[in-house]
N, C-alpha and C positions, 0 to 999 in steps of 0.2 A: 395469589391464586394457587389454591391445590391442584394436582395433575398436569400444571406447565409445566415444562422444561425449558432450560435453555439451549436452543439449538447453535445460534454463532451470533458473535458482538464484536464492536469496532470502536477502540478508545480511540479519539484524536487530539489534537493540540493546534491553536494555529496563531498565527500572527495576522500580521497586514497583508503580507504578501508569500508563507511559507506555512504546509501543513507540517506537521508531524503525527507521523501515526505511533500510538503509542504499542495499543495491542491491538490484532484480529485472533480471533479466535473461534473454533466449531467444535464444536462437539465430536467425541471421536466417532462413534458411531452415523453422524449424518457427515463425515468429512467424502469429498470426489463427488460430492451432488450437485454443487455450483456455489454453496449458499457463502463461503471467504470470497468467492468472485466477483457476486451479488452486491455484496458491504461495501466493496472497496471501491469496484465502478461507479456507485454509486455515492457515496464518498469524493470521490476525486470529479464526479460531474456538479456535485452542489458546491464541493469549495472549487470548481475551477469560474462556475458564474459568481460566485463572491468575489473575484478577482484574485485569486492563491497563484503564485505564478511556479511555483515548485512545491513538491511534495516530500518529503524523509524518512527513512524510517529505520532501526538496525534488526536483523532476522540470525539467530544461531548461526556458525557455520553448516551445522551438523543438518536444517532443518530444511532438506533439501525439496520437497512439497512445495514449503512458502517461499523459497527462492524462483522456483521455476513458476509461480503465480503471478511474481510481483515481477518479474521480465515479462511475463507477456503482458504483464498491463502497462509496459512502458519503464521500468524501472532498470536501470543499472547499474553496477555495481560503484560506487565510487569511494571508499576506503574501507580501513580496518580496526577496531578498537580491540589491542590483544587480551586477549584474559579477561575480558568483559562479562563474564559469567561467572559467578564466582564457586556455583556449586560445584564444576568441574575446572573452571579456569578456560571455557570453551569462548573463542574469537568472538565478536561478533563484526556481521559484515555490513557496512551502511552501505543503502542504494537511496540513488534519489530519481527523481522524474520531475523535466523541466516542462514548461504548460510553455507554447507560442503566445506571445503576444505581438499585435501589430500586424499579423499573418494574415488577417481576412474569416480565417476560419476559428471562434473562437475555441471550438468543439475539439482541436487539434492537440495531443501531447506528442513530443519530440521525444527520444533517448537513445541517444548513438544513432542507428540503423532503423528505429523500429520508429512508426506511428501508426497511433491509434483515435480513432475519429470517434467522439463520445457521442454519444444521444443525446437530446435535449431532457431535461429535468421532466 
C-alpha cells in the first residue's frame, strides 16, 4: 500500500515453553506514544495463554529507553554477551521475565521485585 508507514513491529521466536524476542521496533518519530509497550504487552499475554513460561531477549547496553521498557514490563537483567555488537563492539545485556505457573493467577509475571497482572487477550 502507498502512503503507509511503518509505525512499530515485534519479531519473536518461541519454543514450547520459552519466547524470544527477537526485535521491537518504532519508528523514531512515533517513539514515547506507547506503541513498543503496546507490541510487547501484548506479545507476552498471547504467548503467556500458549503456555510460554519465560520470555528473552538481549537490548544494546547503550539503549537505555528499551531497558527501562522491558523492566517495567517485568524483565531483568540476567547476563552479559561482551562485544556482541560488532559495529561498535557494544555489550549486550540479556534480560529475561519468568511467567508463574501453578499460582492460581494465570495473568501473573514474577521478575525479582516486580509483578505485573496482564489482561485477558
Amino acid at each position: 500500500m502507498r502512503g503507509v508507514n511503518l509505525i512499530a513491529y515485534i519479531s519473536v521466536y518461541h519454543t514450547a515453553n520459552e519466547l524470544e524476542i527477537l526485535n521491537l521496533g518504532v519508528a523514531s518519530e512515533e517513539r514515547r506514544r506507547g506503541f513498543g509497550r503496546c507490541l510487547l504487552e501484548t506479545t507476552l499475554r498471547v504467548e503467556r495463554k500458549m503456555g510460554i513460561e519465560k520470555a528473552q531477549l538481549e537490548v544494546r547496553e547503550s539503549n537505555h529507553a528499551a531497558i527501562c521498557l522491558y523492566q517495567s514490563c517485568g524483565f531483568s537483567k540476567v547476563g552479559i554477551r561482551a562485544h556482541y555488537y560488532s559495529d561498535f563492539g557494544e555489550d549486550a545485556l540479556i534480560y529475561a521475565c519468568h511467567f508463574c505457573s501453578g499460582s492460581g493467577s494465570p495473568g501473573i509475571i514474577h521478575a525479582k521485585n516486580y509483578c505485573c497482572k496482564l489482561e485477558n487477550v
